[in-house]
Backbone as a ProteinNet text record, in pm:
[ID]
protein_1_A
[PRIMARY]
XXXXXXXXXXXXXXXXXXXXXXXXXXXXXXXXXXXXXXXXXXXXXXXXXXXXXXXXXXXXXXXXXXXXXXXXXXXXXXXXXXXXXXXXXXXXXXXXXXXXXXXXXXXXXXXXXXXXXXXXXXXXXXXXXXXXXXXXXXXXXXXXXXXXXXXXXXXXXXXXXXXXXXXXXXXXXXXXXXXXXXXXXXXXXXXXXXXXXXXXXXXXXXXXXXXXXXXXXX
[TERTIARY]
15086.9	14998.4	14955.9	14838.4	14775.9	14807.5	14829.1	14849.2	14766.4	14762.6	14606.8	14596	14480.2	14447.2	14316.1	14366.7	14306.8	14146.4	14052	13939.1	13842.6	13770	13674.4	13530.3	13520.5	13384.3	13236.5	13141.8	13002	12907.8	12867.7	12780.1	12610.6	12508.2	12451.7	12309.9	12330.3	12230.9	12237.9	12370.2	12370.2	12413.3	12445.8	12491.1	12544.3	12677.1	12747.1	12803.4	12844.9	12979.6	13125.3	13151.8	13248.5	13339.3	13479.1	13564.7	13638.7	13649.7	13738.5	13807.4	13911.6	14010.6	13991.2	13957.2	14000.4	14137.2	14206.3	14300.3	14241.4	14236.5	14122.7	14227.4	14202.9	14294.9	14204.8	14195.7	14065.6	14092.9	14242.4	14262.4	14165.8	14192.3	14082	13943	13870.5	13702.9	13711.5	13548.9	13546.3	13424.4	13415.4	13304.3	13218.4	13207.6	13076.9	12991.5	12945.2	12849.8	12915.6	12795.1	12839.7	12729.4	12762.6	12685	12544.8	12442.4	12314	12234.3	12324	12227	12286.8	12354.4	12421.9	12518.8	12506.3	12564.2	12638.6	12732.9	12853.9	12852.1	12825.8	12850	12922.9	13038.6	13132.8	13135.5	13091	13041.2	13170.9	13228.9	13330.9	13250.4	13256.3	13202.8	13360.8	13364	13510.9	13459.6	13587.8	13562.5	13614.7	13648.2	13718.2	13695.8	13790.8	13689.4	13600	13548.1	13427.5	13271.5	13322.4	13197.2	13045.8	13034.3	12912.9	12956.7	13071	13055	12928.6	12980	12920.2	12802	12745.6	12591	12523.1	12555	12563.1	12523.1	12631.1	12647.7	12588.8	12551.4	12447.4	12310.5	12279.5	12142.3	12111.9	12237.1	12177.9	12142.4	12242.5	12248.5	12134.7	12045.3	11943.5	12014.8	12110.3	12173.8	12165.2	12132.1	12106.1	12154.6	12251.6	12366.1	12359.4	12275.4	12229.3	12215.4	12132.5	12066.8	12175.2	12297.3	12383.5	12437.6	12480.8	12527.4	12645.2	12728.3	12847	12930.6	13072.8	13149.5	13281.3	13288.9	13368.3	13449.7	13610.2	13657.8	13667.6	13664.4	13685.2	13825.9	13856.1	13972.5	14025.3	14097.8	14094.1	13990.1	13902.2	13774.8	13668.7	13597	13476.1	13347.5	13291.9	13202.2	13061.2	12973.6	12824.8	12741.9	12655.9	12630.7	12467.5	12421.1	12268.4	12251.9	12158.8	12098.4	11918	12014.2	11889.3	11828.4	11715	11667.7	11598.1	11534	11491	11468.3	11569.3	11560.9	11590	11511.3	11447.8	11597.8	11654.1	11772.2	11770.5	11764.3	11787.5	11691.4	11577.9	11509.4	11525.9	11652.6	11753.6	11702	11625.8	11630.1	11776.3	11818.6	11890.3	11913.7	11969.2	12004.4	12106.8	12109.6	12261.1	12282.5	12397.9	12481.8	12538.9	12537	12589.2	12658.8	12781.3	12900.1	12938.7	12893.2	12917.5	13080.7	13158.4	13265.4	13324	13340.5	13301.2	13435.9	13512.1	13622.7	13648.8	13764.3	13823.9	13889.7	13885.9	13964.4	14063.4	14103.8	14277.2	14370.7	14436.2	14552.2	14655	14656	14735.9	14722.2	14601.3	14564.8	14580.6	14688.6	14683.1	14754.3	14819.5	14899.6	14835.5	14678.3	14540.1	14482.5	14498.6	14400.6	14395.1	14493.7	14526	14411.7	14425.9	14347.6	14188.3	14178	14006.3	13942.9	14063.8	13976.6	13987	14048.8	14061.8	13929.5	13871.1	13744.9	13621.3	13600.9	13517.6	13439.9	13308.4	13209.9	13154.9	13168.1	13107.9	13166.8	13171.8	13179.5	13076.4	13088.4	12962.8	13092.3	13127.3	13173.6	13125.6	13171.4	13046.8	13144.2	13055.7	13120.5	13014	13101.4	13034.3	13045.4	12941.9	13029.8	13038.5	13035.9	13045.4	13183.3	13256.3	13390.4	13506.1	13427	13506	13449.1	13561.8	13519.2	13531.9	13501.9	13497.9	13693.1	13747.4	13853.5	13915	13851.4	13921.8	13821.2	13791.7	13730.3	13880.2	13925.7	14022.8	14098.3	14161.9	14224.8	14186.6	14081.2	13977.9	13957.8	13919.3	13880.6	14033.9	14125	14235.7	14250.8	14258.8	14321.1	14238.1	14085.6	14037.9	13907	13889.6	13812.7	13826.4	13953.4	14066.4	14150.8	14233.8	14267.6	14216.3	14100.5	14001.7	13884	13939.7	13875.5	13711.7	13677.3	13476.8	13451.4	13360.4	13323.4	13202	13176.5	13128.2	12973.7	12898.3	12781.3	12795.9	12878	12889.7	12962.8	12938	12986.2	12874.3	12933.6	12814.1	12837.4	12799.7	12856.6	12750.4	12786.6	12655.2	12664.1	12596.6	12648.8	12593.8	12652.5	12582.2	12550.6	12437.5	12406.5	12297	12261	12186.6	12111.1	11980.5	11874.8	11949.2	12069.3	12097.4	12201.3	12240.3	12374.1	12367.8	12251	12178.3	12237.5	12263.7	12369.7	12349	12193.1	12182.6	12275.7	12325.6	12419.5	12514.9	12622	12711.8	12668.4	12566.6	12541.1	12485.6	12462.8	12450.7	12560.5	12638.9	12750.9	12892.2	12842.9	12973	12941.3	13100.6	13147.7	13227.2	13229.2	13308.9	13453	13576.3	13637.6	13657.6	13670.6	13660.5	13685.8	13776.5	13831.3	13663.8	13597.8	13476.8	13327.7	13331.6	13208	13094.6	13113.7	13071	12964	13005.3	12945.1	12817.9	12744.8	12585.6	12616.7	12609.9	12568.1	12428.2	12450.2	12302.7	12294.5	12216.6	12208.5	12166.1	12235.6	12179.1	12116.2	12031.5	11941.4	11880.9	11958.6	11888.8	11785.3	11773.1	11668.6	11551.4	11547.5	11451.5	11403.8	11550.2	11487.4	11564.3	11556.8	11613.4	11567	11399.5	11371.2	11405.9	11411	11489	11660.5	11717.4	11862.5	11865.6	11716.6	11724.2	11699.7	11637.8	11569	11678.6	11762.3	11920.8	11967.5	12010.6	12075.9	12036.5	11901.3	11869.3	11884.1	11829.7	11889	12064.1	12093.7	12300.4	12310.8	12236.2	12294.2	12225.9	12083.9	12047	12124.7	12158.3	12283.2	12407.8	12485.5	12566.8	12535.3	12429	12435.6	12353.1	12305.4	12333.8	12454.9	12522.7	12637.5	12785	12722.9	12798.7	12777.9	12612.5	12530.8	12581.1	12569.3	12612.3	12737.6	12842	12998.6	12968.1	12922.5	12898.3	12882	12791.1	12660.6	12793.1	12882.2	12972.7	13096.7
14544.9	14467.5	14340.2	14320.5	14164.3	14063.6	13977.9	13810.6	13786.7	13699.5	13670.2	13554.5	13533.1	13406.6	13336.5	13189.1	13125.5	13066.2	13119.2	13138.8	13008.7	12916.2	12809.2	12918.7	13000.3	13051.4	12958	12968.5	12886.8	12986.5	12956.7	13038.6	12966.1	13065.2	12957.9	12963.3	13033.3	12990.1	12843.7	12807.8	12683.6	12585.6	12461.8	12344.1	12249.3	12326.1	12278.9	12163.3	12160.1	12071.1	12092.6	12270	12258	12305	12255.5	12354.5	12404.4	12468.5	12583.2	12640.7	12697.8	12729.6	12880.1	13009.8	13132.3	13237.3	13283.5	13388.8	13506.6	13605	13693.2	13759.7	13907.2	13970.8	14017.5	14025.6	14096.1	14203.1	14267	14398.1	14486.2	14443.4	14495.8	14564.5	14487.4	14482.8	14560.6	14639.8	14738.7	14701.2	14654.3	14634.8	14702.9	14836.2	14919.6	15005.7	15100.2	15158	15210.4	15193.8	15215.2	15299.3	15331.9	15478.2	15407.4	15474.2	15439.7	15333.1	15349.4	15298.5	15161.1	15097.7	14942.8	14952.3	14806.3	14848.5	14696.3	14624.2	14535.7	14464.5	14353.7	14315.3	14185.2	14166.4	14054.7	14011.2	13892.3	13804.3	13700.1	13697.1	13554.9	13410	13325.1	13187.5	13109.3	13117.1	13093.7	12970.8	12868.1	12789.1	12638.9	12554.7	12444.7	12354.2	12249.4	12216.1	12089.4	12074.4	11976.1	12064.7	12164.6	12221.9	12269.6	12263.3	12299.3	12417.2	12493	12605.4	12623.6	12503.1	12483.8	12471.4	12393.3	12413.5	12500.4	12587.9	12730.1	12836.5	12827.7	12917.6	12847	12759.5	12705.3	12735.4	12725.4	12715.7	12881.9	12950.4	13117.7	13199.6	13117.2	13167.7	13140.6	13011.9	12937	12876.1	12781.3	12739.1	12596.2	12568.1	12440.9	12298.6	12357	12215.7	12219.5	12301	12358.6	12159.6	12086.1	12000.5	11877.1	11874.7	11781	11734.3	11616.1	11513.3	11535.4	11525.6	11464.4	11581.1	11531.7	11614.7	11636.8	11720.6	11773.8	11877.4	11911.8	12001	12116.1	12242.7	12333.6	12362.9	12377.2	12400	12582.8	12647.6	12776.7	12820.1	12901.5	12974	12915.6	12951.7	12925.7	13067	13099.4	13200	13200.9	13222	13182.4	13335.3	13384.1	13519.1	13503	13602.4	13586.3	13781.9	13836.5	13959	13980.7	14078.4	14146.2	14321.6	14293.8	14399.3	14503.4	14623.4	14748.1	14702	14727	14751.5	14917.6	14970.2	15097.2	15153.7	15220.4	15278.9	15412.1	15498.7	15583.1	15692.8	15647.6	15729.3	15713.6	15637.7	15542.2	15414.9	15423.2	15262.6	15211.1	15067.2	15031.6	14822.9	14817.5	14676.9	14648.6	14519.9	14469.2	14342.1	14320.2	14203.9	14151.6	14046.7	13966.7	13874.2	13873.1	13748	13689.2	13554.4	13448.2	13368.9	13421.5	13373.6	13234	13130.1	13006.3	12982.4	12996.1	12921.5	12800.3	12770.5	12591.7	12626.8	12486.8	12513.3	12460	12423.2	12433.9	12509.8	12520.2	12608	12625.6	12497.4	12531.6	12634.4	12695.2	12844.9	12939.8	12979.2	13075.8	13187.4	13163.5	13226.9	13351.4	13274.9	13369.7	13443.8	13393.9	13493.9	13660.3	13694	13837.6	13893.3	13853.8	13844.5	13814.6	13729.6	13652.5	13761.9	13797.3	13931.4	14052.3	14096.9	14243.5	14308.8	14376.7	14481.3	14369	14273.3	14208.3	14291.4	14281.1	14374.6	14316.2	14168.1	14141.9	13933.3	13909.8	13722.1	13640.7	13489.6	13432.8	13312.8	13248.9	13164.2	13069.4	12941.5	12816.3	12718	12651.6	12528.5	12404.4	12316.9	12220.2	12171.5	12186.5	12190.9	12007.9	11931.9	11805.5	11784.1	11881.4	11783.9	11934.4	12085.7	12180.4	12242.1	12323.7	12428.3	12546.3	12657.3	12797.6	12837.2	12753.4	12804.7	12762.6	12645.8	12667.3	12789.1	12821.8	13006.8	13082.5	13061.3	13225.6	13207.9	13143.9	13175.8	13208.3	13195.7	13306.1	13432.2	13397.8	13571.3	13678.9	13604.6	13685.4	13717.8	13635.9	13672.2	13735.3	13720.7	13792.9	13895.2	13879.2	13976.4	14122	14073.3	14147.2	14245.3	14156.8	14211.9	14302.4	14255.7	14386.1	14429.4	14420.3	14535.7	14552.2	14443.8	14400.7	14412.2	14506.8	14493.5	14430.6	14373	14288.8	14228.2	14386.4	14361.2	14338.9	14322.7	14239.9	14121.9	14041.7	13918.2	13842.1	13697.2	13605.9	13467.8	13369.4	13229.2	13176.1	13040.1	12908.9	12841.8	12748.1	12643.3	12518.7	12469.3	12354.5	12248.4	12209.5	12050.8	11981.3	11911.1	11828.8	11698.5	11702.5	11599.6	11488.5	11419.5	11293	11296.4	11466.5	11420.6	11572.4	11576.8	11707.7	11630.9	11743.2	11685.8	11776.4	11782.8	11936.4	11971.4	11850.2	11858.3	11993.5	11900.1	11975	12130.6	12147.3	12302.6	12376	12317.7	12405.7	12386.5	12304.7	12326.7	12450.7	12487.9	12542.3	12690.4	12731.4	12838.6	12899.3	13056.1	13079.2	13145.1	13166.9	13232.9	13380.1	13444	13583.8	13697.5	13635.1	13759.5	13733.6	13658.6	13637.4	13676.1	13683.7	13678	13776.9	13806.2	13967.9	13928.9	13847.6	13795.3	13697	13706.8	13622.3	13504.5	13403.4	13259.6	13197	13147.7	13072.5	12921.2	12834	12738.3	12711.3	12628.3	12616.8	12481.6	12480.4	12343.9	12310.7	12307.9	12350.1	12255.8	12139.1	12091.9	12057.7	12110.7	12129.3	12270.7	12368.7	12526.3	12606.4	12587.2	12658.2	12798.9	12826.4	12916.7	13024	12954	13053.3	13116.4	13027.5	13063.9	13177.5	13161.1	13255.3	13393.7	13360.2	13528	13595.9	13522.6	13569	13573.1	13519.2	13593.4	13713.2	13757.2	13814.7	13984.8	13937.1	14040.9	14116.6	14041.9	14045.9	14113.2	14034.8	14120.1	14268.9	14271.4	14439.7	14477.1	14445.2	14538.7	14571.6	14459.9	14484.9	14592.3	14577	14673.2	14792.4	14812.6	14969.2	15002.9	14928.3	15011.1	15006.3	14921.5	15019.1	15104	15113.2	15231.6	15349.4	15368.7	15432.8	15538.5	15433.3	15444.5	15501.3	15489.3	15577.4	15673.4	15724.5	15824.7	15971.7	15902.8	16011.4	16129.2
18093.6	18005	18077.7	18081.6	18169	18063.3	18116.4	18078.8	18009.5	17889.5	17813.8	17893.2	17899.4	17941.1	17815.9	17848.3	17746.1	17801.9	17764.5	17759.2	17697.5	17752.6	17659.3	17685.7	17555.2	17540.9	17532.1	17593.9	17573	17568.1	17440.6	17377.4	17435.3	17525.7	17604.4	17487.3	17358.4	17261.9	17147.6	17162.2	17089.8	17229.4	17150.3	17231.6	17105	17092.7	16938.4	17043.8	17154.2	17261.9	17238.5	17092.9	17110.2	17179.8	17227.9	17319.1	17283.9	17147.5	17133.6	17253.5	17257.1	17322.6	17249.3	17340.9	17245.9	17358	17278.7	17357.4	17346.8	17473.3	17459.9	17606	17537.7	17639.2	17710.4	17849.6	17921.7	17926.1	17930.1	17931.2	17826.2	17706.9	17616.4	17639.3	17735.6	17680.5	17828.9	17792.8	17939.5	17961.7	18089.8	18173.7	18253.9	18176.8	18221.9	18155.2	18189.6	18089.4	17944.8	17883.5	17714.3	17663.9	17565	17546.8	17490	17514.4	17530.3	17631.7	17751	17817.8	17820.3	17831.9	17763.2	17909.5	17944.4	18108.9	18123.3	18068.8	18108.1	18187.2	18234.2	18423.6	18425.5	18461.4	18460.6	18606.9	18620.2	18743.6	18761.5	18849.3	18868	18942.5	18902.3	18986.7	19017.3	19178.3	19230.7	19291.6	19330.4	19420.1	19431.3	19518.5	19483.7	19341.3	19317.2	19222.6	19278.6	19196.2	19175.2	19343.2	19304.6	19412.4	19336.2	19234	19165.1	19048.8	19024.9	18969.4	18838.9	18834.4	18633.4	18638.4	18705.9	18741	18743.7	18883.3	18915.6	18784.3	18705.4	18626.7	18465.7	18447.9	18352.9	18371.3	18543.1	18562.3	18571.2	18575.8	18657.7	18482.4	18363.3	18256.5	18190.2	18235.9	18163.5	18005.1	18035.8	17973.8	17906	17774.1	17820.9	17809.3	17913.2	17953.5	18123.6	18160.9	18296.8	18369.4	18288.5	18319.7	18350.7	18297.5	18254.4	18436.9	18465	18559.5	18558.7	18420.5	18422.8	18453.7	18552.6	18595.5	18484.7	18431.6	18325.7	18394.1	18399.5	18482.3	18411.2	18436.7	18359.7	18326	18237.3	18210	18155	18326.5	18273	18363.1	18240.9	18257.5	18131.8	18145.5	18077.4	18126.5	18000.1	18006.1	17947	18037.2	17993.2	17969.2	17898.1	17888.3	17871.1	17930.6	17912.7	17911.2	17902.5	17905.6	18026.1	18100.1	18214.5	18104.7	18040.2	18003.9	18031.3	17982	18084	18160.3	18247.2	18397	18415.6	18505.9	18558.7	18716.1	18651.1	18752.4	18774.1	18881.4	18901.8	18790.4	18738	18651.1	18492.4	18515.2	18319.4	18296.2	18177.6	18137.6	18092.3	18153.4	18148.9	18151	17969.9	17926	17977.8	18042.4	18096.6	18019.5	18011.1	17942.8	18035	18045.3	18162.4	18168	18224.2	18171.1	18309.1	18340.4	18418.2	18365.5	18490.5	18432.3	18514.8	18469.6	18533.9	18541.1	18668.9	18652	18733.6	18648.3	18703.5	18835.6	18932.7	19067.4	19047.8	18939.5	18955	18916.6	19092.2	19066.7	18967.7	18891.5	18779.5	18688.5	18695.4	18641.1	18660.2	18792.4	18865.8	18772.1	18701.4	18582.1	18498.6	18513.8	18397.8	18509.2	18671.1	18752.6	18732.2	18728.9	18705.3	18557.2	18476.8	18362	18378.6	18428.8	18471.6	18560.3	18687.8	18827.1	18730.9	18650.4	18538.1	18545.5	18626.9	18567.5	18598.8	18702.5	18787.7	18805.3	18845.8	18907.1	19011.5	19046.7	19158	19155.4	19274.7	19269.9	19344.8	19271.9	19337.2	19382.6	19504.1	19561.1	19600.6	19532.9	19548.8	19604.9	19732.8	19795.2	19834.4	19798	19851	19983.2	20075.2	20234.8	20277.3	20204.1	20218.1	20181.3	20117.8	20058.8	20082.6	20117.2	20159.6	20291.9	20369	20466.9	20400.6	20465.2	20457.6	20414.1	20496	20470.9	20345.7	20269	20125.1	20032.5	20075.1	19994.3	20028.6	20137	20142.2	20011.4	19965.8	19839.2	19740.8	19738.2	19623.8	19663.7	19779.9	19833.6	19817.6	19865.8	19896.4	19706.5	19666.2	19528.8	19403.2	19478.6	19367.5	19446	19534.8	19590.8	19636.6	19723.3	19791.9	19680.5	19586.9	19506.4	19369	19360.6	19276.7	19314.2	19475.6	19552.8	19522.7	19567.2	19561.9	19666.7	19702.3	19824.8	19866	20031.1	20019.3	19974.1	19967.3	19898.7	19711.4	19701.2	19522.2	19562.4	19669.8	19683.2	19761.4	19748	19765.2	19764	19871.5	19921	19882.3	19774.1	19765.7	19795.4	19887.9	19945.2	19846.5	19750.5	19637.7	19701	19675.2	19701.7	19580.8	19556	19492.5	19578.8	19520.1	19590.2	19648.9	19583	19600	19691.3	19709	19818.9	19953.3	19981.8	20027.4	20186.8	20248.2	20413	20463.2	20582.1	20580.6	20756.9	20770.1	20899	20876.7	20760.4	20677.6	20595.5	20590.4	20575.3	20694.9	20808.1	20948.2	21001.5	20966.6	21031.7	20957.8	20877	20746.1	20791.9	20793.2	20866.5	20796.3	20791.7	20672	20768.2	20723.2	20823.5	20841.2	20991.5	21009.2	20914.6	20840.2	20670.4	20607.5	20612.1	20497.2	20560.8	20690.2	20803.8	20734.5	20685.1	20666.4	20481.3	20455.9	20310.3	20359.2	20254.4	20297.1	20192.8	20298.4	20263.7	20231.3	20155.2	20089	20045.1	20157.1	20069.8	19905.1	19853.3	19665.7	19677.6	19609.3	19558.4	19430.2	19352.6	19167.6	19195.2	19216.2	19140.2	19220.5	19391.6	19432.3	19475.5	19474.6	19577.5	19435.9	19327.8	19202.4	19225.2	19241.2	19212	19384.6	19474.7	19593.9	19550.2	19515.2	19396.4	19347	19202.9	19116.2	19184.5	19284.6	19395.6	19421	19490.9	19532.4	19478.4	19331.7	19259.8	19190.8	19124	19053.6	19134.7	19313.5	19394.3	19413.3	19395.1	19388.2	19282.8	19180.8	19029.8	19018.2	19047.4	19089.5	19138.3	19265.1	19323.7	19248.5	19184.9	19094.6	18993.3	18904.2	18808.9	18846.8	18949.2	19046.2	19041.2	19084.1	19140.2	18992.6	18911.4	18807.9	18737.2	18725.2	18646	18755.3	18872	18967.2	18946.7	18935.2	18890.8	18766.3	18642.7	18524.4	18550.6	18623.4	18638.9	18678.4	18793.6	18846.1	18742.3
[MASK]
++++++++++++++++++++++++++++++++++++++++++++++++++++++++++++++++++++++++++++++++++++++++++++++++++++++++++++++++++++++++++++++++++++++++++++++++++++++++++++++++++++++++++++++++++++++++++++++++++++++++++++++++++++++++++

């Protein structure tokens, strides 16, 4: 039986500010196709903290707290949900549901990881290369990539920056290490290259929900 882990749900159609705390077993819920065409896709956003996750995953959800400054830590996980509709697969129309799962970089959580990686379909790894290297990713990778077995085209490096602290030294210089070489890096820029972001992501997540419509299909 997996660990529950305690969950701050964000519902990205209101902006009540509240943080409910919910217990939510991930073992439970199944993250793939459902009968009629209904296709699941559980996204992880990994990464030190204070590297952008929340941003990331506000701005990819069209969320609207997307816009917000203030650094608030996540506590846990946190989950943002939006919907990719007919989309055209393999000859199947196919609705996806989409769950951005935003977690906190502190290790004091490590307790819920087991629970949070449960039935993953793909991760987005965000660093800030001003305040991390490549090598604080391996502990994500090892523990949740590795371990629920993503391979590396459902994975994906952002390198966060913002107008006011953009160091483009520090992103030609950022190196990921030999366990990770193999994953595509991308600079991020919400509030000047947002819409290069949304390209790459929207590409990742096609791939993602190929390849679980895929996995149904067999």
């Amino acid at each position: 039986m997996l660990e529950e882990a305690a969950l701050q749900r964000h519902d990205n159609e209101t902006n009540s500010g509240n943080n409910d705390v919910l217990l939510v077993n991930a073992g439970e819920e199944d993250y793939h196709t459902m009968p009629g065409q209904q296709i699941n896709v559980k996204i992880l956003v990994l990464g030190p903290s204070m590297s952008g996750k929340t941003s990331i995953a506000n701005y990819l959800a069209d969320s609207q707290d997307a816009v917000s400054k203030d650094y608030r830590p996540t506590q846990g996980v946190r989950i943002v949900e939006f919907e990719s509709n007919q989309l055209e697969l393999e000859g199947d129309r196919v609705n996806a549901e989409v769950e951005l799962w935003d977690c906190g970089g502190d290790r004091n959580f490590e307790s819920c990881w087991p629970a949070i990686r449960h039935r993953c379909n793909g991760i987005i790894f965000v660093c800030n290369p001003e305040l991390s290297t490549g090598n604080d990713l391996l502990i994500w990778y090892s523990e949740f990539a590795l371990r629920a077995e993503i391979g590396t085209k459902n994975l994906l490096v952002l390198l966060h920056h913002t107008n006011e602290s953009t160091n483009h030294s520090a992103i030609a210089a950022f190196r990921l290490p030999t366990e990770m070489g193999a994953i595509p890096v991308i600079p991020s820029d919400i509030d000047r290259e947002g819409d290069v972001l949304r390209l790459a992501f929207n590409n990742f997540l096609c791939d993602i929900i190929a390849d679980v419509h895929s996995t149904a299909q067999q």
